[in-house]
C-alpha positions as CSV (number, residue, x, y, z in Angstrom):
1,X,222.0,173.6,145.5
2,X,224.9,176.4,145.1
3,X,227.3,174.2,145.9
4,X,226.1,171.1,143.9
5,X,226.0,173.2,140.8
6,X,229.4,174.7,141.4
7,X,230.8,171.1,142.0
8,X,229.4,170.0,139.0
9,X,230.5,172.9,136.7
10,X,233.6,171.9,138.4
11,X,234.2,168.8,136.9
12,X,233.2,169.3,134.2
13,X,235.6,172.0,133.8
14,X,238.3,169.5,135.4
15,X,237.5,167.1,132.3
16,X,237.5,169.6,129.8
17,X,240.9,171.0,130.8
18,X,242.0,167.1,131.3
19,X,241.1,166.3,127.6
20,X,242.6,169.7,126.0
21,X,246.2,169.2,128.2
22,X,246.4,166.0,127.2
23,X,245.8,165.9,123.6
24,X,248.5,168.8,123.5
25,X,250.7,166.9,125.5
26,X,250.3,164.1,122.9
27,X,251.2,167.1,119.9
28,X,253.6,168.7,121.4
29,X,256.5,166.5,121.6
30,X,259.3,165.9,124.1
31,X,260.2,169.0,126.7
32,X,262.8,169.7,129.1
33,X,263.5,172.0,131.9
34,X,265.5,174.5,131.0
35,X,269.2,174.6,132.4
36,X,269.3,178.3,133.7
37,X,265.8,179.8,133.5
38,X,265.8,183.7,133.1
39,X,262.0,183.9,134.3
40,X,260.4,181.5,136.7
41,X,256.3,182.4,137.3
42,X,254.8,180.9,141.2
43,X,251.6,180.3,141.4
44,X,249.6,180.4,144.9
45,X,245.8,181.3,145.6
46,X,243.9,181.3,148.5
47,X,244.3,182.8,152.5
48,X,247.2,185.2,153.3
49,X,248.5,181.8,155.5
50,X,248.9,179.7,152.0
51,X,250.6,182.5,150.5
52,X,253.1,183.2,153.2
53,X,254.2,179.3,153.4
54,X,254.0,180.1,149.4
55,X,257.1,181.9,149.5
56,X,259.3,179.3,150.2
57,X,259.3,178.1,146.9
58,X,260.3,181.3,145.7
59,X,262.9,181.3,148.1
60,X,264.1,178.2,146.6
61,X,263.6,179.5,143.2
62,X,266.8,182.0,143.8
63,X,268.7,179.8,145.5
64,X,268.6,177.4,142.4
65,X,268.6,180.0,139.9
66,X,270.2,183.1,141.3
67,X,269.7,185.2,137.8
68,X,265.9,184.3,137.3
69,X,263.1,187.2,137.4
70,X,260.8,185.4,139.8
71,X,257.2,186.0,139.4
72,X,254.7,185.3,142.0
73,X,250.9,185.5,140.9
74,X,248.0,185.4,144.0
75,X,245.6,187.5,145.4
76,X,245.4,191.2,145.2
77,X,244.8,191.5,148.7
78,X,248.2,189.9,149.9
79,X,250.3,192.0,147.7
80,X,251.9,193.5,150.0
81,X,253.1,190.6,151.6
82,X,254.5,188.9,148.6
83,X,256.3,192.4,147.6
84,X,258.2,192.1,150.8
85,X,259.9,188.6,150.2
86,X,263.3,189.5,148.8
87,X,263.4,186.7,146.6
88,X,260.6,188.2,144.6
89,X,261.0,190.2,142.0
90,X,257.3,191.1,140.5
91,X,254.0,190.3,141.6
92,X,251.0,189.2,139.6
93,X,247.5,190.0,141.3
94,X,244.9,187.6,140.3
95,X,241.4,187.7,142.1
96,X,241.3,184.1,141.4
97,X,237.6,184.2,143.7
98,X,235.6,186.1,141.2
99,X,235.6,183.0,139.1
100,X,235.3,180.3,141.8
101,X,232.7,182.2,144.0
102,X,228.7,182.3,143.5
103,X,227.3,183.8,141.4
104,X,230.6,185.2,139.9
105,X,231.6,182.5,138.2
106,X,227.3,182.4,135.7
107,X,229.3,186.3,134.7
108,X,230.6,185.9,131.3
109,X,232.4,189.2,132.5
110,X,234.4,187.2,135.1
111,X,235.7,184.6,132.8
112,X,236.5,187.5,129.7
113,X,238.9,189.0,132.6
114,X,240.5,185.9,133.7
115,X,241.3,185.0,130.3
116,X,242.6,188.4,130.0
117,X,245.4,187.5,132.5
118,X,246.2,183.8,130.9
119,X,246.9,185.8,127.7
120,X,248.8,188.4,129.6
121,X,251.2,185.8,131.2
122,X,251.4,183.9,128.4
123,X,252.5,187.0,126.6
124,X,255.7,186.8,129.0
125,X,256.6,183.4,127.8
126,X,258.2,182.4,131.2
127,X,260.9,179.5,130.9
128,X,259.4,177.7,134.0
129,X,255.8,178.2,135.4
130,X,255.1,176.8,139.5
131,X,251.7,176.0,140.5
132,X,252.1,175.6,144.7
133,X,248.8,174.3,145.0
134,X,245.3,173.5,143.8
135,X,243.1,172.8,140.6
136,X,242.9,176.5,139.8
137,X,246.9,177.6,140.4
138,X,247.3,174.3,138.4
139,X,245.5,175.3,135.4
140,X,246.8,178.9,135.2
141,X,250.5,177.3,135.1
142,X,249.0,174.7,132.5
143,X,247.9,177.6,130.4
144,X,250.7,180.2,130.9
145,X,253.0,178.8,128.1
146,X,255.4,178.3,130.0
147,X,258.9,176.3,128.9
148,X,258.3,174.1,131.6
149,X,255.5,173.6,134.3
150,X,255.6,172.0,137.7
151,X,252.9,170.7,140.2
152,X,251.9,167.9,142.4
153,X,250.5,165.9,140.0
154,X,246.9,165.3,142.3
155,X,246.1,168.7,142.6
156,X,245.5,169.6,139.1
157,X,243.9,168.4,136.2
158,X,245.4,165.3,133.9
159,X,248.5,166.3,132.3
160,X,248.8,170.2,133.4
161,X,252.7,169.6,134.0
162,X,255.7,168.7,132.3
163,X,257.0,168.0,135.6
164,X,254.0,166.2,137.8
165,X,255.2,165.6,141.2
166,X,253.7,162.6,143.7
167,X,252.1,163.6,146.9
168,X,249.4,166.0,148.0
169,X,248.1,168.1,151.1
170,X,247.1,165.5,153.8
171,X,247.2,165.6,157.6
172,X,250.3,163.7,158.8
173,X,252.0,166.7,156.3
174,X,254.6,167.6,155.0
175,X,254.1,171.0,156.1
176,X,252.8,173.4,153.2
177,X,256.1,175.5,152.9
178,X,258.2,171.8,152.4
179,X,255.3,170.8,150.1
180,X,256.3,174.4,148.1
181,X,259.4,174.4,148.7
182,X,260.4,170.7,146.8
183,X,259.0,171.7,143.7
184,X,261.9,173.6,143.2
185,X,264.3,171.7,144.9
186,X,264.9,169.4,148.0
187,X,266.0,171.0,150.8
188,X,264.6,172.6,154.1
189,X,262.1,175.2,153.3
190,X,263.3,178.8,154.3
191,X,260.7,180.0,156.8
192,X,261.6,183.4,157.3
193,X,260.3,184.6,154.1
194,X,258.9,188.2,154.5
195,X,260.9,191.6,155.6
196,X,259.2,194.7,157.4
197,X,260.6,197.8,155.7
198,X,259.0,200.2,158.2
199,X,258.3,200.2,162.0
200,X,254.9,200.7,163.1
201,X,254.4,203.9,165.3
202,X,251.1,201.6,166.7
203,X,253.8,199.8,169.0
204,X,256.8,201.5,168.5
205,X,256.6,203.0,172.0
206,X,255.8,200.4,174.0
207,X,258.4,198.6,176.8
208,X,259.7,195.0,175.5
209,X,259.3,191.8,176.1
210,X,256.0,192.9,173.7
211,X,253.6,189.5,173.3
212,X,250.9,190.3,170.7
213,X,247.9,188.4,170.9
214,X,245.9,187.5,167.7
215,X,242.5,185.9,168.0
216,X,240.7,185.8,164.8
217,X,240.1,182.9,162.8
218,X,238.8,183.9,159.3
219,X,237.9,180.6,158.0
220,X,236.5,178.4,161.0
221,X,235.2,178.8,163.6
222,X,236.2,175.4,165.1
223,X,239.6,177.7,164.7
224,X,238.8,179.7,167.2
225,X,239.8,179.4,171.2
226,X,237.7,180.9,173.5
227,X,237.5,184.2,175.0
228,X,237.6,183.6,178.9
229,X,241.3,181.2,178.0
230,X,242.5,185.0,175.8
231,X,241.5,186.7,179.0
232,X,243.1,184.4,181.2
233,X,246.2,184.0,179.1
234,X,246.5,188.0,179.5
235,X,246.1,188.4,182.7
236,X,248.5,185.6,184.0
237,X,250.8,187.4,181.3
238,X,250.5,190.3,182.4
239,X,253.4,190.3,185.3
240,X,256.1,189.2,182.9
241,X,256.1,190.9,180.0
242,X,256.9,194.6,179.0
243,X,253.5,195.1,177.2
244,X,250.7,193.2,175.2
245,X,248.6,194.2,172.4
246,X,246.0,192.8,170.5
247,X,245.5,192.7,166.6
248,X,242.9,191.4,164.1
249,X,240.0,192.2,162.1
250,X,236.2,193.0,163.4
251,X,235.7,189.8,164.3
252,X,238.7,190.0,167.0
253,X,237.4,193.2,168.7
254,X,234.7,191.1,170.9
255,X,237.4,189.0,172.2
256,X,239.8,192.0,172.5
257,X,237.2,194.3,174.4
258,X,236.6,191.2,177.0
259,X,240.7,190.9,177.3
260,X,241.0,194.7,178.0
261,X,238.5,195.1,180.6
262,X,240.7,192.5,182.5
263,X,243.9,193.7,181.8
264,X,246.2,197.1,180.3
265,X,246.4,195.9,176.7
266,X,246.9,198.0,173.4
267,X,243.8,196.9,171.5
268,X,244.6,197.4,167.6
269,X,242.1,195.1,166.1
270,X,240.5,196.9,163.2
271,X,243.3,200.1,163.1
272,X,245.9,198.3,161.3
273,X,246.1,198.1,157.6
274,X,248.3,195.1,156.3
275,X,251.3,196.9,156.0
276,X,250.6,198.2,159.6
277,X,249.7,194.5,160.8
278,X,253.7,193.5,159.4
279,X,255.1,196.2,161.6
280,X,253.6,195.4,164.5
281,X,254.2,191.8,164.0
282,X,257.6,192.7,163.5
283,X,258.3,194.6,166.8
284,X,257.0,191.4,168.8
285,X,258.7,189.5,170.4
286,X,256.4,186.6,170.8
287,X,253.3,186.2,168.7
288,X,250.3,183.9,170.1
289,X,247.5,183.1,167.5
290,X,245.0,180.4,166.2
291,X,246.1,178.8,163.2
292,X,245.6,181.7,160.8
293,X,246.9,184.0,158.2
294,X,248.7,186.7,160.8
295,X,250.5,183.9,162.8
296,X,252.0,182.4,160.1
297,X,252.7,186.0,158.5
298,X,254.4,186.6,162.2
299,X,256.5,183.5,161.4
300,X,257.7,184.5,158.2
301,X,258.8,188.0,159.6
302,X,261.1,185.8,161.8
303,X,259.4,185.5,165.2
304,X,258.6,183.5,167.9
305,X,255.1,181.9,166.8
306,X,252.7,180.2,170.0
307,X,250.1,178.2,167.5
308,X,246.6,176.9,168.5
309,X,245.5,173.9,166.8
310,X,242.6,172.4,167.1
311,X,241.0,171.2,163.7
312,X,243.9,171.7,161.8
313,X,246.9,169.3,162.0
314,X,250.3,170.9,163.4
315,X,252.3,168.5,160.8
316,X,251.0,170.9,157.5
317,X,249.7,173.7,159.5
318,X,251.7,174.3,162.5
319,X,254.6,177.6,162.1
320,X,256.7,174.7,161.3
321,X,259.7,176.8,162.4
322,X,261.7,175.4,165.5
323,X,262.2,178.3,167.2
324,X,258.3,178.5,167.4
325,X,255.5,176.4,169.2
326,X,252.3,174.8,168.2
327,X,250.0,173.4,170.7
328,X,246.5,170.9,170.4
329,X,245.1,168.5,172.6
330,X,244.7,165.4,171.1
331,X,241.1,163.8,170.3
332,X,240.2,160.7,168.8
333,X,237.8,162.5,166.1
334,X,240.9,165.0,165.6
335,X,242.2,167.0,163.1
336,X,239.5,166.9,161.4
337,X,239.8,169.8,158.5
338,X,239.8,168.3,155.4
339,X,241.1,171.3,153.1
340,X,238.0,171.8,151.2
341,X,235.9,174.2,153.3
342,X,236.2,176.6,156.6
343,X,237.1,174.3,159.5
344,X,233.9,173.7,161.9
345,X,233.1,171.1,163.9
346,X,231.1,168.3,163.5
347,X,229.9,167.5,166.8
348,X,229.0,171.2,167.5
349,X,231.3,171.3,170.6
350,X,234.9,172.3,169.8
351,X,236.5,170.3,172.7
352,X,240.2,170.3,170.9
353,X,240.0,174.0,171.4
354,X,238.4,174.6,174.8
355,X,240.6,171.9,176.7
356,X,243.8,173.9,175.2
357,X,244.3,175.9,178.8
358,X,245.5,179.0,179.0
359,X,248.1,177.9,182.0
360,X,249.9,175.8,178.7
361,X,250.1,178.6,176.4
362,X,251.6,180.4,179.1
363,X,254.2,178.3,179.8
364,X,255.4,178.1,175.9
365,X,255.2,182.0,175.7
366,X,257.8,182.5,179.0
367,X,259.6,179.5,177.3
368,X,260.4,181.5,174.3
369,X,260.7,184.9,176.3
370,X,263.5,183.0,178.3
């Protein structure tokens, strides 16, 4: 029932806007993108993963526009990563959840802060405004009063852009950071996007090669491979390496507990803030993970990336860099996530996972050690 009633205040909300952009588009007369925009706003919601391929459109955005102030507006919580990308200058939290989520978004609270922001930005009056992706990023831009806004047409509602690109997310990709990155301009997306400014004492210490396990899967749990393959993966690691450790949030420390009764492993899951969890990330030298928000974040930070697909298709969601690896096994029913809610499986038996052996991950790890 929740989620009926939110999809129906949804789109009704999705005509509303529809209607209001396009009678101002019909008022406003002729716009053009201006020919060396001072400020330039990005707009990304969502998981720490979507904001780290996120920042290769900002990347792009100083490489078109070397003098621009470039804005990027997302979650509080990944602040910290979107500080560290050196072609940002300012960052805009917006806790775009406490109006989508239930009950948040009955609280005519919620909505008096959120229009709080819209007014705020469109105080700034930005030349050019950048929603990366969805209905929400989509409307903020449409709203911002901005010179000139951008989008993928699809993912917003009618007339939100002055610039409305074709396409949209799909499996098959383009990968998300291309998707970001040509709506500033067409070229190959930057991948290393974030810097570490500090070393984290957690690892600091410890004898290299250093492979860093991370097993967590925050929205899934047809993400998640299972624990006997991490335990098997670390032990048959175990001979060639310098050192492993494991990172992630509470969810990770069952896994991690089963891995370090089997092996020596540094266990960090749940000691490591997020400027902690860049450091260590940082120091590796090869990073294994499900398809989550720390293995792209490990990408970003420029290293080796092992990827574990199952659900989600490597083609948009893989580390997309070459220098890294993204492994599935290919099903008929397969991928299956669809974009809209956590990935979980259908059939109840997560196959695409469990036949993903731990002898195969191996093998790309040493490859990329080598």
């Amino acid at each position: 029932m929740k989620r009926r009633a939110r999809t129906w205040l949804g789109h009704g909300l999705w005509a509303l806007l529809s209607l209001s952009f396009g009678l101002r588009k019909l008022l406003g007369g002729r716009r053009s993108l201006p020919t060396a925009p001072q400020s330039v706003l990005i707009v990304r919601f969502d998981l720490m993963g979507d904001v780290v391929n996120a920042l290769s459109a900002a990347m792009a955005a100083r490489a078109r526009w070397p003098r621009a102030r470039i804005v990027f507006m997302g979650p509080p919580a990944w602040q910290p990563i979107a500080r560290r990308c050196p072609a940002v200058d300012e960052v805009i939290p917006f806790d775009v959840g406490a109006v989508t989520h239930w009950p948040a978004v009955l609280n005519p609270g919620t909505w008096a802060k959120a229009i709080g922001v819209v007014r705020a930005v469109r105080a700034r009056r930005f030349d050019v405004a950048v929603s990366v992706y969805g209905p929400i990023a989509g409307a903020v831009v449409a709203l911002s009063g901005a010179r000139w806004r951008i989008g993928y047409r699809a993912e917003a509602p009618a007339w939100s852009f002055d610039q409305a690109l074709p396409g949209r997310r799909r499996n098959g990709g383009p990968h998300e950071a291309e998707l970001a990155t040509r709506l500033i301009q067409h070229e190959d997306p930057a991948w290393q996007t974030v810097e570490a400014d500090t070393e984290s004492e957690l690892v600091a210490h410890l004898p290299r090669p250093l492979v860093v396990l991370h097993p967590g899967a925050a929205h899934g749990e047809a993400k998640r491979w299972p624990d006997e393959h991490w335990t098997a993966l670390a032990r048959d690691l175990e001979p060639d390496v310098g050192a492993l450790a494991v990172v992630g949030l509470a969810d990770a420390r069952p896994t991690a507990a089963e891995i370090a009764e089997a092996v020596n492993i540094d266990d960090l899951t749940g000691r490591t803030s997020l400027d902690e969890l860049v450091g260590v990330l940082a120091r590796a030298d090869v990073v294994v993970s499900t398809d989550s928000g720390p293995g792209h974040l490990a990408r970003a930070l420029g290293r080796r990336v092992v990827m574990l697909h199952g659900p989600t298709d490597i083609a948009i969601h893989g580390p997309g860099d070459p220098d890294s690896r993204a492994l599935r096994v290919d099903l008929p029913c397969g991928p299956c996530y669809n974009f809209d809610r956590p990935a979980e499986c259908r059939f109840g038996d997560v196959l695409c996972m469990r036949w993903l052996s731990p002898q195969r991950v191996r093998d790309a790890v040493l490859e990329l050690l080598r």
